[in-house]
C-alpha atoms as one frame of an Amber mdcrd trajectory, in Angstrom:
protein
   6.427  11.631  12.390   8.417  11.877   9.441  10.949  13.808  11.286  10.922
  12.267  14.622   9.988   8.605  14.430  12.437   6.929  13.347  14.312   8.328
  17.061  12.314   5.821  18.537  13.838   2.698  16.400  15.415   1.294  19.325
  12.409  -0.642  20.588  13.485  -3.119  17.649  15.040  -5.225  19.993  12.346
  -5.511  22.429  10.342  -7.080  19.669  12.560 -10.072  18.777  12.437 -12.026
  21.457  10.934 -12.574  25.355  13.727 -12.377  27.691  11.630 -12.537  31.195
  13.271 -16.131  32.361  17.141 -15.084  31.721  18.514 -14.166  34.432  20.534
 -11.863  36.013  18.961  -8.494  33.317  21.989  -6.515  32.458  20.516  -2.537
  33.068  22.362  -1.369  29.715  20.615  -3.670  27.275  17.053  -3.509  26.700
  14.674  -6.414  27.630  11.164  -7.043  27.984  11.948  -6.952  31.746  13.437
  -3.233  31.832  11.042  -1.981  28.638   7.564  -1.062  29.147   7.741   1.589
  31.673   6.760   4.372  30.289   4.982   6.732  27.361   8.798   6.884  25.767
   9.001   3.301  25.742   5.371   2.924  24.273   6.401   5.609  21.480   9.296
   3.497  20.635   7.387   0.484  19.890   4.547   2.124  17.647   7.516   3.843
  15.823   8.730  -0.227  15.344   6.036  -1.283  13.758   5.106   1.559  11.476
   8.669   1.151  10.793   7.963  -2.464   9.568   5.486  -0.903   6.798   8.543
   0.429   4.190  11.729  -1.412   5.634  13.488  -4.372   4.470  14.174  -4.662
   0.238  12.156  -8.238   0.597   9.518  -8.319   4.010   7.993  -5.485   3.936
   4.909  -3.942   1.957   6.149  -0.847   1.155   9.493  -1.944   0.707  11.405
  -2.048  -2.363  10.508  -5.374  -3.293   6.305  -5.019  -2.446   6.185  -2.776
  -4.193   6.833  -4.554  -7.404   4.940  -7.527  -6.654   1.816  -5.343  -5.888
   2.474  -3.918  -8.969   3.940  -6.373 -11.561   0.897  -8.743 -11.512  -1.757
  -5.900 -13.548  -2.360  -5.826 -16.910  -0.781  -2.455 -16.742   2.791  -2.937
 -15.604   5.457  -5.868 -16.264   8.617  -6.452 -14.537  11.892  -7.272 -16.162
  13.853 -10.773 -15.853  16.575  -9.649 -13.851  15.544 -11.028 -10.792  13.743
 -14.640 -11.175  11.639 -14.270  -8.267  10.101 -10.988  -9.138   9.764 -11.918
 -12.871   7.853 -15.377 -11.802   5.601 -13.299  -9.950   4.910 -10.916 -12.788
   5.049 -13.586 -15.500   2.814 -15.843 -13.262   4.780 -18.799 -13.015   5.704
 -18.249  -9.463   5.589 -20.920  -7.401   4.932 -21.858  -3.299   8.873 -21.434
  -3.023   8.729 -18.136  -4.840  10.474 -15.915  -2.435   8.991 -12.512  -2.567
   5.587 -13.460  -1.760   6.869 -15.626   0.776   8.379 -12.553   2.610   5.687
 -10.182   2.254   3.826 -13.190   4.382   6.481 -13.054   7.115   6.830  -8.922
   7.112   3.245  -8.819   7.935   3.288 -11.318  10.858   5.775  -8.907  12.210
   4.399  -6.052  12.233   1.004  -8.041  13.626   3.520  -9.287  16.301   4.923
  -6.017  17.206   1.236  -4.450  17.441   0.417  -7.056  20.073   2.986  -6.186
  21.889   1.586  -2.903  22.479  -1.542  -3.995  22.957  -0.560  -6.294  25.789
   1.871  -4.244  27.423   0.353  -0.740  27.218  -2.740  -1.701  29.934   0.075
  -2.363  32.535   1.877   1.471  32.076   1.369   4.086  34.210  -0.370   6.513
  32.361  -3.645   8.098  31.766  -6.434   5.668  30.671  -6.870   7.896  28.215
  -3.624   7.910  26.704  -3.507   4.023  26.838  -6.823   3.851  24.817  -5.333
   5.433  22.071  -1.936   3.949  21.773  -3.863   0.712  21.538  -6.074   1.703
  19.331  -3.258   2.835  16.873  -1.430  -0.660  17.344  -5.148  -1.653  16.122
  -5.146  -0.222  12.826  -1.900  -0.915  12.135  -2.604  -4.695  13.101  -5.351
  -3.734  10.986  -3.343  -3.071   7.972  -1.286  -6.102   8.223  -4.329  -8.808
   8.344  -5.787  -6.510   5.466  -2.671  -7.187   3.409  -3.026 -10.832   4.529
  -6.681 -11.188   3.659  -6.015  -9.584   0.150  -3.065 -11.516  -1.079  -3.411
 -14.890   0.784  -6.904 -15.470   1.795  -7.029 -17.934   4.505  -4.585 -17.350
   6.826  -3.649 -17.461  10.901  -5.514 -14.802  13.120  -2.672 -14.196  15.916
  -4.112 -11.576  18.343  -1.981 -12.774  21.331   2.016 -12.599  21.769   2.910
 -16.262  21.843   4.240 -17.166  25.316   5.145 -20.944  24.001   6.512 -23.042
  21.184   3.291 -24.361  20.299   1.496 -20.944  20.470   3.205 -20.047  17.097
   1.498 -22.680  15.100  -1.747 -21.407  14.385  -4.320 -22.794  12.197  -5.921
 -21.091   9.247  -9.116 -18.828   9.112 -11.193 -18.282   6.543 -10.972 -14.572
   4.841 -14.162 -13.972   5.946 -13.143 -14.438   9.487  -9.909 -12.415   9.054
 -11.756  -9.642   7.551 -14.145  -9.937  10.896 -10.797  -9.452  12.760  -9.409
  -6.187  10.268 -13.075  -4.380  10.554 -13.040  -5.129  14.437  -9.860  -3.272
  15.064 -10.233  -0.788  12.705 -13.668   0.236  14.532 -11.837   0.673  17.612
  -9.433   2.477  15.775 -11.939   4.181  14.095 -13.330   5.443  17.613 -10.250
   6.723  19.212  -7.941   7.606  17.023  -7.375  11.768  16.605  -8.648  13.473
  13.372  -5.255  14.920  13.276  -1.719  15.216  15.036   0.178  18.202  15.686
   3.009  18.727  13.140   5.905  16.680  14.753   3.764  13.336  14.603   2.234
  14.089  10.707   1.773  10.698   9.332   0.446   8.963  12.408  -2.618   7.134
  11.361  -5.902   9.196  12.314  -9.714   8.779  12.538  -9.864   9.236   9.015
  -7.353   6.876   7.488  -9.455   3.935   9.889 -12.549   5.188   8.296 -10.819
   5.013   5.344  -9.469   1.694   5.232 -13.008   0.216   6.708 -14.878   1.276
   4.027 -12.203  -0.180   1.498 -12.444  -3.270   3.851 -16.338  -3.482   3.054
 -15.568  -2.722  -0.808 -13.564  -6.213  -1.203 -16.163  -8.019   0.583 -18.589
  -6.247  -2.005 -20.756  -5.283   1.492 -22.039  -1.848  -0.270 -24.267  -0.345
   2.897 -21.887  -1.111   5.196 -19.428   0.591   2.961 -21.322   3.612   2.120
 -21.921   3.845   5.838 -18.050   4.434   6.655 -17.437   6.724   3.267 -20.504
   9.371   4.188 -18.450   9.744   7.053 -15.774  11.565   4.748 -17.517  12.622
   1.924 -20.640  14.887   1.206 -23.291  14.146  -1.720 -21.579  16.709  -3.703
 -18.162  15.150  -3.264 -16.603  17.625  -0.835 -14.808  16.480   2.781 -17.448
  16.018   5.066 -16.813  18.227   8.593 -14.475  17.569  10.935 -12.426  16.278
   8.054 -10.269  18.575   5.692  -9.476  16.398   2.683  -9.474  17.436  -0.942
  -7.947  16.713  -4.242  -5.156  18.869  -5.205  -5.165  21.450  -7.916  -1.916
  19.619  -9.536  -2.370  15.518  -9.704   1.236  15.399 -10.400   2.196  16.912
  -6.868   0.715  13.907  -4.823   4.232  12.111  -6.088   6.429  14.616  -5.925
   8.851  15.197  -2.709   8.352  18.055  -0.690   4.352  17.645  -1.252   4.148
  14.940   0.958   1.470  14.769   3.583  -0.967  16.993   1.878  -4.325  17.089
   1.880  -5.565  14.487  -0.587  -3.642  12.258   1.675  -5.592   9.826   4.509
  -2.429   7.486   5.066   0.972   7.496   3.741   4.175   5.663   4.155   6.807
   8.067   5.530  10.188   8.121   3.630  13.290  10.099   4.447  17.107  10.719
   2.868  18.811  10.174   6.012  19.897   7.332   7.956  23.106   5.166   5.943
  23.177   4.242   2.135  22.620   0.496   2.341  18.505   1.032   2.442  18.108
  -2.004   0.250  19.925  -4.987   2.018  20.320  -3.212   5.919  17.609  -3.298
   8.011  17.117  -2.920  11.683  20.467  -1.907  12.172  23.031   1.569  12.030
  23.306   1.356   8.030  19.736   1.287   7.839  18.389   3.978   5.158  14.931
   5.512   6.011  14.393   6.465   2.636  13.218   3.871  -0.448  15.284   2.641
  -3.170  12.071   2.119  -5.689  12.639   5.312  -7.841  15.975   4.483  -8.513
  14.701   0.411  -9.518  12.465   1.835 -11.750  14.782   4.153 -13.445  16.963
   3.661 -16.948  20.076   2.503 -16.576  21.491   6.181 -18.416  20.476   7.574
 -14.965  21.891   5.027 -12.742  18.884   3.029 -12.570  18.199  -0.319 -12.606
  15.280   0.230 -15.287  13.213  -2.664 -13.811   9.267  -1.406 -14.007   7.600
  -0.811 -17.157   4.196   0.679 -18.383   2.231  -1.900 -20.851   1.371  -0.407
 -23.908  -1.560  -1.614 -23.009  -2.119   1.069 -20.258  -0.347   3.355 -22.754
  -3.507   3.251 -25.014  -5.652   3.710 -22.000  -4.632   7.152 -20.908  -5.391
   8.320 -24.097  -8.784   7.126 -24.041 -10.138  10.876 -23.434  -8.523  13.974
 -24.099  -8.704  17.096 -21.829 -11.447  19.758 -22.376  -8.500  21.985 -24.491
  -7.774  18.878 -26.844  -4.524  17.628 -25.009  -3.328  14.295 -23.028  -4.699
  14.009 -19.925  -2.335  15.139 -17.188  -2.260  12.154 -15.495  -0.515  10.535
 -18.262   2.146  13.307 -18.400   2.216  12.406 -14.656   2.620   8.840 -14.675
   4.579   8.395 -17.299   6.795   9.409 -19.862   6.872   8.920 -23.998   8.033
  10.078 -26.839   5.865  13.373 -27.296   7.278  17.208 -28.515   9.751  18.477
 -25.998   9.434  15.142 -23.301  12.390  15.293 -20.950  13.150  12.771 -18.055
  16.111  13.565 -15.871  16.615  17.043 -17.748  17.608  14.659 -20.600  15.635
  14.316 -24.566  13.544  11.383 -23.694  14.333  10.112 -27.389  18.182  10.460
 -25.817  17.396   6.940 -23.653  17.153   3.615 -25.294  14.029   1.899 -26.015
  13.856  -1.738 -24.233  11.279  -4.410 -24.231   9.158  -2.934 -26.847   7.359
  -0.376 -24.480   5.894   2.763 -25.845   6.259   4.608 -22.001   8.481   4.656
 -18.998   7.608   4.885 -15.697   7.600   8.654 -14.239   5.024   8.915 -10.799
   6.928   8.566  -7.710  10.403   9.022  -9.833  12.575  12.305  -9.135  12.494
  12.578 -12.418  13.537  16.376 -12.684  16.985  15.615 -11.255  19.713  14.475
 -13.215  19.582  10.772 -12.067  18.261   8.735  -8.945  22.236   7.850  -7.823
  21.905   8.817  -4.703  20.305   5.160  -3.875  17.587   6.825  -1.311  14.822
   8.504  -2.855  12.139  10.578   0.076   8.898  10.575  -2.101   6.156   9.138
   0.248   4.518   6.184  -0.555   0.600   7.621  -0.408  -1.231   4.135   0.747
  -4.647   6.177   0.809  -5.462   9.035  -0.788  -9.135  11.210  -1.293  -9.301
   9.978  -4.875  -9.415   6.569  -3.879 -12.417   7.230  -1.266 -14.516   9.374
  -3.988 -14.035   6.544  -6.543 -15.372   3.749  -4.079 -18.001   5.596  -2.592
 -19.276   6.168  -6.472 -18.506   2.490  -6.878 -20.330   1.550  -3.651 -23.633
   3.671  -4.841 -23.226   2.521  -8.273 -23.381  -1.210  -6.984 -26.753  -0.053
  -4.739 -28.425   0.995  -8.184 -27.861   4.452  -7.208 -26.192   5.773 -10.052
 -27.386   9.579 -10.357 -25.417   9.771  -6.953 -22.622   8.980  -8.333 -22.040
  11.670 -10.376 -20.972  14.126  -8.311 -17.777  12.021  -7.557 -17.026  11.038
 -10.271 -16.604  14.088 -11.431 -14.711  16.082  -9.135 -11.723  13.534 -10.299
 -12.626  14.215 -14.089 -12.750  18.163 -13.346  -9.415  17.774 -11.678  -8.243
  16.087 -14.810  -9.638  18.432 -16.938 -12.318  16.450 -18.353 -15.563  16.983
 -19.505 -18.553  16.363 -17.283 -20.210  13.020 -17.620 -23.207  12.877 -19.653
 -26.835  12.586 -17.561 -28.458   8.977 -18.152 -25.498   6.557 -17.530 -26.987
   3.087 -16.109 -25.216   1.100 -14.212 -23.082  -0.637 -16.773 -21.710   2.675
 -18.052 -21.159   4.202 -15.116 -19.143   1.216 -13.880 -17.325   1.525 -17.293
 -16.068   4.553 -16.328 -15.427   4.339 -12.758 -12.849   1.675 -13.693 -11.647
   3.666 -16.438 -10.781   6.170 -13.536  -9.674   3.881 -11.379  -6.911   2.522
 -14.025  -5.758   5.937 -15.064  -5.939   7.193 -11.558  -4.391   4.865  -9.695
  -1.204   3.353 -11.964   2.060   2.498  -9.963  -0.109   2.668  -6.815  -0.570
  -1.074  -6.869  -4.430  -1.700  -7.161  -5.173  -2.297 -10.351  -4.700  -6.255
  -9.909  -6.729  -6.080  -6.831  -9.236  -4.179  -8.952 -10.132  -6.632 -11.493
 -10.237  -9.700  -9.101 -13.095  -7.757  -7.736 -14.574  -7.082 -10.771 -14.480
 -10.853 -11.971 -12.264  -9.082 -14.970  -8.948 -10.554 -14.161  -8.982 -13.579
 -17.165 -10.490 -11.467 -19.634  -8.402  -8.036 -19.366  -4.557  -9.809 -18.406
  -5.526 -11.931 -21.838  -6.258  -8.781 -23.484  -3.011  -7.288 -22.602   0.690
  -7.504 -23.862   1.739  -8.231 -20.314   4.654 -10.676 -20.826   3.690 -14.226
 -19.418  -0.246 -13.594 -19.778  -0.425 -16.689 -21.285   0.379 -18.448 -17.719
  -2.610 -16.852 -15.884  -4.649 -19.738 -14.640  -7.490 -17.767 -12.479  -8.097
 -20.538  -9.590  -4.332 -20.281  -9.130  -3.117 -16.729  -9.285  -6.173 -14.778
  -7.661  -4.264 -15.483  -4.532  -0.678 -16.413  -3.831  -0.387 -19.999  -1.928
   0.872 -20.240   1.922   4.500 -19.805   1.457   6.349 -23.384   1.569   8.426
 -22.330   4.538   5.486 -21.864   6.721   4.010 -25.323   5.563   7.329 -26.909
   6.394   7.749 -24.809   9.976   3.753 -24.925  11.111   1.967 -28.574  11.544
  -1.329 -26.793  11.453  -1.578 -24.912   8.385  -2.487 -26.426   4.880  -1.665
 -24.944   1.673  -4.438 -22.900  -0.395  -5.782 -26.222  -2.446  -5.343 -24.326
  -5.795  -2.027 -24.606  -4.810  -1.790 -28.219  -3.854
């Protein structure tokens, strides 16, 4: 997919708008009248909506803008001023106008839009039924993903499973999340059932069985359901932590090379976010058009300005400290840290530069280095083709010990736990943890793990941890944190304003 799927990109215009009453169709423009009549066409539109996933600086999840905000709320990362909307949402003091949040919101309604498209349209194509099956069921889980966004950020929201044929069909009331969960595990158990274990090498980053098994079990972790989640992770993991068959996965030898390019797609990876250098320059303000990039612009917004960077994202000290919590089996840091980030140790380089050669800003021990092309000379080039790796093994070994943990099953646990503390060249845990302990050091793990990979916020609110640990931080703007408030970001204003039906969150009122 990574090489092909962006061909497809012309579909985009099918997906703006229905054009069945205009009259007479002119044959060199594409419609919803002369679309959707044939496998090519159906290709095209699934390569639209995983499309929606990464593009756009401000609507999408992926994009350059999500993935700050996913980010910048944790008590391990902060956000420079720069940009107002991005530093209210990492400072807390956003608001229901704030703009970011508000266009995450909208980028996932189109991408559910564009899935039920496909759904809709793919029954009436000649093809096998087969064939159809599937391509639904991949519109599914990446309906799926969307509503699972949704549920996560905004809670109550609008379940839209039908392409609105009227006005009034666009102003949908609110669910509850527990009903738009209902709606994300539903499609990702169709998904689930139909979708391949893998694709042949020209559609690699397709989502499979796997990355719907994935995400269902996750799906069960935020709703703290533990037996339904350890019933989707024993479908990928054996007692002893290994892949279970038909499934390959497995943690790499090297953490670091999960975030470097030209490792992408590998097999620690369930689902990832497909980047490429190619396409035009302007990847931060184009989208769905000829000077679209198909690469990201993150590494270079998280870079120091003596690199051409515009040295937005920032490590707390905070998560600083935590890396070094444990040292390695031979004394050292543990190589996660040297992977995630960058300080002021013997010999540290960053963009073949002394790191003691940049200049020290906002009091922060560390910079940023996971996901940065940080052995070039400088991310100028605007367009950076690291993946974005939206589910990876790690992740799946850490909630299914989490999951056990939860069900009192602790001594199970081990074995998980400690394939990712062998990989980081850690000691093996001690026998007799209880349940405390070994929760203490799953989310340990999890922070260390998982930094710049935008869960740690997400993390805590599950954990009931969020007031005590963003308190116990330096994160810039702590102090703002008001828990009823800023689990959740409100209904955007502009959909209050534009929908008669919907009601803002009453935190948020």
């Amino acid at each position: 997919m990574k090489r092909y799927i962006y061909f497809f990109a012309i579909a985009i215009a099918v997906f703006s708008s229905c054009t069945k009453e205009l009259e007479p169709v002119n044959p060199n423009v594409i419609t919803q009248v002369n679309f959707w009549k044939n496998e090519t066409d159906v290709l095209s539109s699934l390569a639209a909506t995983y499309k929606f996933l990464r593009s756009d600086a401000y609507n999408s999840y992926w994009g350059y803008k999500g993935v700050q905000m996913v980010n910048g709320r944790g008590d391990d990362f902060f956000i420079r001023n720069d940009d107002k909307n991005m530093y209210q949402v990492t400072t807390f003091s956003n608001t229901t106008t704030t703009s970011i949040p508000s266009g995450i919101f909208a980028g996932c309604y189109t991408g559910i839009f564009r899935a039920n498209q496909i759904i809709e349209n793919v029954p009436n194509i000649s093809m096998a039924d087969t064939l159809k099956k599937k391509y639904i069921a991949e519109a599914k889980f990446l309906r799926a993903l969307n509503y699972y966004h949704l549920a996560l950020y905004f809670s109550d929201v609008p379940i839209i499973t039908k392409v609105p044929q009227e006005r009034k069909d666009y102003f949908v009331k609110q669910s509850t999340q527990e009903m738009v969960w209902t709606q994300v595990v539903s499609d990702l158990e169709e998904a689930k059932s139909l979708l391949p274990i893998a694709y042949s090498s020209q559609w690699v980053g397709r989502a499979t069985k796997g990355a719907a098994i994935g995400y269902l079990g996750k799906s069960y972790v935020y709703q703290k359901k533990w037996a339904e989640a350890e019933n989707e992770f024993k479908l990928l993991v054996t007692p002893t932590g290994q892949a279970q068959a038909p499934f390959s996965y497995n943690l790499l030898d090297n953490y670091e090379d999960n975030f470097l390019k030209g490792k992408d797609n590998n097999v620690e990876s369930l689902f990832e976010i497909e980047m490429q250098n190619v396409g035009g320059s302007a990847s931060y303000t184009s989208t769905e058009n000829a000077n679209e990039g198909q690469g990201t612009v993150i590494a270079e917004g998280f870079a120091p300005t003596e690199v051409a960077g515009w040295f937005q994202g920032y490590p707390t000290n905070k998560m600083f400290d935590e890396f070094q919590k444990e040292k390695t089996i031979t004394g050292d840091f543990d190589p996660r840290m040297y992977a995630s980030i960058v300080w002021d140790y013997p010999g540290a380089t960053f963009y073949n530069k002394p790191y003691t050669s940049f200049s020290v800003v906002f009091d922060k021990k560390s910079r940023i280095r996971k996901y940065q092309n940080w052995r070039d000379n400088n991310e100028g080039v605007f367009i950076s083709e690291i993946n974005e790796k939206a589910l990876r093994f790690s992740d799946i070994l850490l909630l299914y010990a989490e999951t056990l943990t939860m069900e009192g099953r602790v001594i199970e646990a081990y074995p998980l736990v400690n394939r990712i503390r062998t990989r980081a060249k850690l000691a093996t845990l001690p026998v007799g943890y209880n349940q405390d302990q070994m929760m203490t050091e799953i989310r340990h793990q999890r922070m260390v793990e998982f930094f710049r990979e935008g869960q740690r916020f997400l993390d805590l609110r599950r954990w009931g941890l969020l007031e005590t640990e963003i308190a116990n931080s330096d994160k810039e703007g702590n102090q703002f944190f008001n828990l009823q408030k800023h689990a959740y970001f409100p209904i955007p204003q502009n959909e209050i304003n534009t929908n008669p039906n919907i009601e803002q969150s009453p935190a948020w009122r």
